[in-house]
C-alpha positions as CSV (number, residue, x, y, z in Angstrom):
1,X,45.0,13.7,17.6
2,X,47.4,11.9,20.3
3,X,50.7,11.0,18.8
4,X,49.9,7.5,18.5
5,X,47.4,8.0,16.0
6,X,49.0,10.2,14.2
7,X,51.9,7.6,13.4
8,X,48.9,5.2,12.4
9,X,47.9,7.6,10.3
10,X,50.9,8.8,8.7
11,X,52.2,5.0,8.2
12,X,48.6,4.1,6.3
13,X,48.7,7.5,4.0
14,X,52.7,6.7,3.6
15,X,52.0,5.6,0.1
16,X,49.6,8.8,-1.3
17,X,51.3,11.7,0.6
18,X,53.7,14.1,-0.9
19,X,54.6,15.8,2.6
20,X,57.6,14.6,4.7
21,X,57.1,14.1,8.1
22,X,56.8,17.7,10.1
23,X,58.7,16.1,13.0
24,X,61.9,16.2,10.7
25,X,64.2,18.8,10.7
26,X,65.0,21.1,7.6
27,X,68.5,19.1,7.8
28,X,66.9,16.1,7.6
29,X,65.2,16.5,4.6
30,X,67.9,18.0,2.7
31,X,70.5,14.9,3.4
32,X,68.2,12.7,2.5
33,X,65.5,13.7,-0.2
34,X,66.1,14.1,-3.8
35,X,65.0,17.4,-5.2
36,X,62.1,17.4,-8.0
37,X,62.0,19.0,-11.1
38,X,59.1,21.8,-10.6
39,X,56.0,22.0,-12.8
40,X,54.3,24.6,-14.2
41,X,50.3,25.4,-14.0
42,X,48.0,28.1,-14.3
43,X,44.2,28.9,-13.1
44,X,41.3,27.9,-15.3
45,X,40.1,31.1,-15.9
46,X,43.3,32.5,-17.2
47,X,42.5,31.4,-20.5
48,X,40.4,33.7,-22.1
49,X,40.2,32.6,-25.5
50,X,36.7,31.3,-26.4
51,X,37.8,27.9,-27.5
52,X,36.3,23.9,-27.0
53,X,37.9,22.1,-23.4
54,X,40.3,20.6,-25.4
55,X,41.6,23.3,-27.1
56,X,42.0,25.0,-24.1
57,X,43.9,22.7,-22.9
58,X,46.1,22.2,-26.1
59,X,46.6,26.1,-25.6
60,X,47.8,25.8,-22.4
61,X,50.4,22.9,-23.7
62,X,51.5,24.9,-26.4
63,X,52.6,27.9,-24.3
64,X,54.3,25.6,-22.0
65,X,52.7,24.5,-19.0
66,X,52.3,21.4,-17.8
67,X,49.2,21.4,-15.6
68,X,45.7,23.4,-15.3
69,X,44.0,24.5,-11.3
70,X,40.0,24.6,-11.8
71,X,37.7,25.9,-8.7
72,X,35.8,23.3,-7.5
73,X,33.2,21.5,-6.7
74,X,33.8,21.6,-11.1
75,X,31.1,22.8,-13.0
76,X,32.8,20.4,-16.1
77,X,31.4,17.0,-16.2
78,X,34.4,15.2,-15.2
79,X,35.0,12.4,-18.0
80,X,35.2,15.5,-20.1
81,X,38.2,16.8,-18.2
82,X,39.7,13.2,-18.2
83,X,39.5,13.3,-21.9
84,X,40.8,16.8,-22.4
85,X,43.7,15.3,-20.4
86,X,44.4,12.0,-22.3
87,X,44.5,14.3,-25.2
88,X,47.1,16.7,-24.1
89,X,48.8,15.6,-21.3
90,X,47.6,18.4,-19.5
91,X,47.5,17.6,-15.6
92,X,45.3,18.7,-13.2
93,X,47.3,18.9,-10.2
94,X,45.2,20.7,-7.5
95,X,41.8,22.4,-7.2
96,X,40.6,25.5,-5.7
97,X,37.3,25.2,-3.6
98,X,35.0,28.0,-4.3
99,X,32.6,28.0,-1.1
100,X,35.2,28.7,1.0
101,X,34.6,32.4,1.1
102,X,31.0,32.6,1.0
103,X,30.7,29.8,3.6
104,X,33.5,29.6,5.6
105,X,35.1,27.0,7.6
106,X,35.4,29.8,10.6
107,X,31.2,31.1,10.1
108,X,29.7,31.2,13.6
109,X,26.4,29.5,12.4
110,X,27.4,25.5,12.2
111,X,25.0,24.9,9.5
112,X,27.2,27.2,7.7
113,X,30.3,25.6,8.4
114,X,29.0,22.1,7.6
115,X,28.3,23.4,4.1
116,X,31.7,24.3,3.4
117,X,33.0,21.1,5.2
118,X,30.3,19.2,2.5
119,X,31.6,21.2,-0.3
120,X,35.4,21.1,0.5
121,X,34.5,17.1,0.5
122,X,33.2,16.9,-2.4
123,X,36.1,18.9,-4.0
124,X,38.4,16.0,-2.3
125,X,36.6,13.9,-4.4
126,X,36.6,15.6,-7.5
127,X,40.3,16.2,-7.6
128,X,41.2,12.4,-6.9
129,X,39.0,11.6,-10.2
130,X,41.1,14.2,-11.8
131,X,44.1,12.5,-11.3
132,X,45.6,15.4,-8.5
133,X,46.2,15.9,-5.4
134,X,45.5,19.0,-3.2
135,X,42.2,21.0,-2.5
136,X,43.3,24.3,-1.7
137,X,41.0,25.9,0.9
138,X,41.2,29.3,2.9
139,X,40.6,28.3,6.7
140,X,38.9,30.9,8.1
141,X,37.3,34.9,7.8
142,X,37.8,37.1,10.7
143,X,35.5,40.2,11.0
144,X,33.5,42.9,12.6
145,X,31.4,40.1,13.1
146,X,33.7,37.6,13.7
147,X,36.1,37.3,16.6
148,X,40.2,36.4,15.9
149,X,39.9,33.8,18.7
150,X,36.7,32.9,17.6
151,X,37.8,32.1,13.8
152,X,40.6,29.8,15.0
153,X,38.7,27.9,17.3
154,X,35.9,27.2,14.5
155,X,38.6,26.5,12.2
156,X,40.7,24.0,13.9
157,X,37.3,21.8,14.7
158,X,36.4,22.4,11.0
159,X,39.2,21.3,9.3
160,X,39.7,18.3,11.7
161,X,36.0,17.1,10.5
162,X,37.7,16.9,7.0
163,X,40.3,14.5,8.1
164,X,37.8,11.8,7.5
165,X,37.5,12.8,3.8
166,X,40.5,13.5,3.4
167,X,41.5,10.2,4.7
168,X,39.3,8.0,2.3
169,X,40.6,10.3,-0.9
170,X,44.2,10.2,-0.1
171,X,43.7,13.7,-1.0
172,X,45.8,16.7,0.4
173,X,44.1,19.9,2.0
174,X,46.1,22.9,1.4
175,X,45.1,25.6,4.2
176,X,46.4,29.4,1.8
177,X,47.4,32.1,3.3
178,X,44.5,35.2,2.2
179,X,43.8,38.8,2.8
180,X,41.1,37.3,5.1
181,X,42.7,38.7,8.4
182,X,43.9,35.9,10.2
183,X,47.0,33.6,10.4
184,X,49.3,37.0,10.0
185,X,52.5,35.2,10.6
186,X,54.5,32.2,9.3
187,X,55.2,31.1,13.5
188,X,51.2,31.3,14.0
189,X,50.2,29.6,10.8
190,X,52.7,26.6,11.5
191,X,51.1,26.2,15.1
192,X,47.8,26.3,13.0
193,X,48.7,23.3,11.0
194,X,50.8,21.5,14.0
195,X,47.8,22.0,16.3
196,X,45.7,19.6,13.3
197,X,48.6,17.1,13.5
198,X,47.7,15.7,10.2
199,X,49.7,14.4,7.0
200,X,47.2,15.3,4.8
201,X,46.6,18.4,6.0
202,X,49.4,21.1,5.1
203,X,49.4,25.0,3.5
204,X,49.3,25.9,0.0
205,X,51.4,28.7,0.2
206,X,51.1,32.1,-1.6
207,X,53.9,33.9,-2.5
208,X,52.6,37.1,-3.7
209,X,49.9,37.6,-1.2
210,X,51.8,37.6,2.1
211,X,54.1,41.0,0.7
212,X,51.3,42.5,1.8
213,X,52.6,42.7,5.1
214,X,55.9,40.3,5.5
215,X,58.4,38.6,3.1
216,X,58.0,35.0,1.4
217,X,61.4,34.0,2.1
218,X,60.5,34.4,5.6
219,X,57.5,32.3,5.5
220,X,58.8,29.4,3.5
221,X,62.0,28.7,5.6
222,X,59.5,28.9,9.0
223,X,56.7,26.7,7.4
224,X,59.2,23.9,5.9
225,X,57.9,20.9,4.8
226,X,53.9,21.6,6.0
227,X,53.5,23.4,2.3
228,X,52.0,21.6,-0.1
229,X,52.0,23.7,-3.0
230,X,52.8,27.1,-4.5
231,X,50.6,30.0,-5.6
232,X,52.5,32.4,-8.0
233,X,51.9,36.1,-8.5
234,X,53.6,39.3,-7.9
235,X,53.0,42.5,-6.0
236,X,54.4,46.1,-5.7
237,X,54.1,47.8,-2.6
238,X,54.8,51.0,-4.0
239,X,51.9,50.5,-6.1
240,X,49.9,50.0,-3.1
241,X,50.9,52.5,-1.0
242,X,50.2,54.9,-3.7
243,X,47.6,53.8,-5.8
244,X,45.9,51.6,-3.2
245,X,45.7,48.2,-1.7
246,X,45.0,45.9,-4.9
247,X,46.6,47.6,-6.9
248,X,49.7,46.1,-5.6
249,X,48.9,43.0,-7.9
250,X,49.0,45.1,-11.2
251,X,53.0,44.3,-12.0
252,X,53.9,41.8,-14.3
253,X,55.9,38.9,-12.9
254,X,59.5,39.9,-11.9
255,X,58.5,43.1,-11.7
256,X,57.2,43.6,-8.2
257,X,58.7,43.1,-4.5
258,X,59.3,39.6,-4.8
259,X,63.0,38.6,-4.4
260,X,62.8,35.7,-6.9
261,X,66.5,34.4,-6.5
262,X,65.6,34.8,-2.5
263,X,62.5,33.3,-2.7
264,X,63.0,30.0,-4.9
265,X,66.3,29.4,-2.6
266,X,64.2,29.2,0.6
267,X,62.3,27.0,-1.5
268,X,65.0,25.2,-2.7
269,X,66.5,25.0,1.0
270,X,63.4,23.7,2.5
271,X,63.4,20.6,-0.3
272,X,59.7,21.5,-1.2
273,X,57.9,17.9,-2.5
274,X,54.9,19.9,-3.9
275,X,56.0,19.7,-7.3
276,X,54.5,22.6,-8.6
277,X,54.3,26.1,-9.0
278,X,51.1,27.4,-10.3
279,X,50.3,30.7,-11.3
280,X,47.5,33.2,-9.9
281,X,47.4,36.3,-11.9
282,X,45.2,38.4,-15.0
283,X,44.9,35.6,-17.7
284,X,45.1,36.4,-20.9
285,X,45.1,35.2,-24.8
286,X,48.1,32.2,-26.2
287,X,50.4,35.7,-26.2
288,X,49.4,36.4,-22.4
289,X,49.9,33.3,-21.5
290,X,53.5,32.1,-23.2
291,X,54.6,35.5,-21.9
292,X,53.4,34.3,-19.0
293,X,55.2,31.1,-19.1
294,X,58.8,32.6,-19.8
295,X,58.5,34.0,-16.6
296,X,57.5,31.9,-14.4
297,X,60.9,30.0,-16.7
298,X,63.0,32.7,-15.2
299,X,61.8,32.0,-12.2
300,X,62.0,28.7,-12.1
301,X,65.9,29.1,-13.0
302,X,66.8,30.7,-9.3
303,X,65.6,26.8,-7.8
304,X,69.0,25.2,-7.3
């Protein structure tokens, strides 16, 4: 997109985006933006108690959050999400599209890709009924099968057919870093999103996955005001290294690798706008999940 363009853009979407302006500094933003309180959500399927939509949602108020992620395109009729809302307060802040994997943005076939791109729209759709903001979608698989240089050149021309959709929501695509082998580094995943040039168009970053190889603090700080939103969980690296790769996710929050105090300062110092904080970990019963809640409290307490 040519600069001018992009400041037509950015001026029309002024009043529905959440992102500052890439072009400003980290300085910038501090001097002049007011930090937000930060809200807490959790995944759908965490809540494994077998209980009506509303309850479920009363559940999740009760142990303290203030917002529930679904997958999406939503297999809830919608009004019925709307009233489960109305009757809790519950928000639905963000969705998680769920063809993403199994039809990926960065497939070589384009029939392939134009189902995700179809699906991802619809999911722009679904979360603007919903009252959010932000589809989150992984950008691209590499493989055996599927060349590094290959995925990000399928990618880019993928996620710049979303604009359009993304335009007419007002909706937000969050572009999460996966184990899906590619965007290994915070410098390469900022050129990523720079090279779309879009202000609807950032990265829902994930705290927990990028330990894997790197640190969060790290990634924050370098992608700056392109994130969007936040993914919560931990990981142990001892734990991986010795009991294998997924089991790095089997700690308990505070527990793992994760420098909390470091972390939410980065966060902190790069004035994040997303608002929220939404955790992706086991689910559990009303126990599980106000546990659950007190720790994502604690962390909460190192953003100053």
């Amino acid at each position: 997109m040519i600069r001018r363009n992009f400041i037509k853009s950015a001026a029309l979407l002024s009043s529905v985006s959440v992102i500052p302006s890439f072009a400003a500094g980290p300085h910038v933003q501090n001097r002049h933006a007011d930090k937000r309180p930060l809200k807490k959500a959790l995944g759908f399927g965490m809540i494994e108690e077998n209980l009506p939509l509303v309850d479920k949602f009363k559940l999740v108020k009760d142990a303290g959050f203030d917002g529930i992620e679904f997958n999406s395109p939503v297999d809830i009729p919608i009004p019925e999400l709307l009233d489960a809302r109305s009757k809790t307060g519950i928000e639905i802040p963000s969705a998680v599209n769920k063809d993403h994997w199994s039809k990926p943005l960065s497939d070589p076939d384009p029939h392939v890709r134009q189902a995700c791109i179809d699906s991802v729209a619809q999911s722009l759709h679904d979360i603007k009924a919903l009252g959010g903001d932000t589809v989150l979608v992984v950008p691209g698989v590499v493989s055996d099968k599927v060349s590094y240089e290959q995925a990000y050149n399928t990618s880019l021309d993928s996620i710049r057919r979303l604009i359009p959709h993304a335009e007419s929501t007002g909706m937000h695509i969050g572009l999460e870093n996966v184990w899906n082998n590619f965007l290994l580094s915070p410098v390469e995943a900022r050129r990523f999103v720079d090279e779309i040039n879009h202000p609807l168009i950032g990265w829902y970053f994930d705290i927990g996955n990028v330990l894997r190889y790197g640190w969060p603090e790290q990634w924050i700080r370098t992608l700056n005001s392109r994130i969007i939103k936040l993914h919560v969980k931990e990981f142990s690296r001892e734990l991986m290294n010795g009991k294998g790769l997924r089991y790095g996710f089997d700690v308990d929050l505070l527990e793992g690798d994760n420098n909390w105090p470091v972390v939410m300062k980065a966060v902190s110092e790069i004035n994040y706008r997303g608002t929220w904080i939404t955790a992706e970990v086991n689910g559990g019963d009303r126990t599980h999940l106000k546990k659950l809640s007190q720790q994502m409290d604690k962390i909460i307490s190192f953003y100053g």
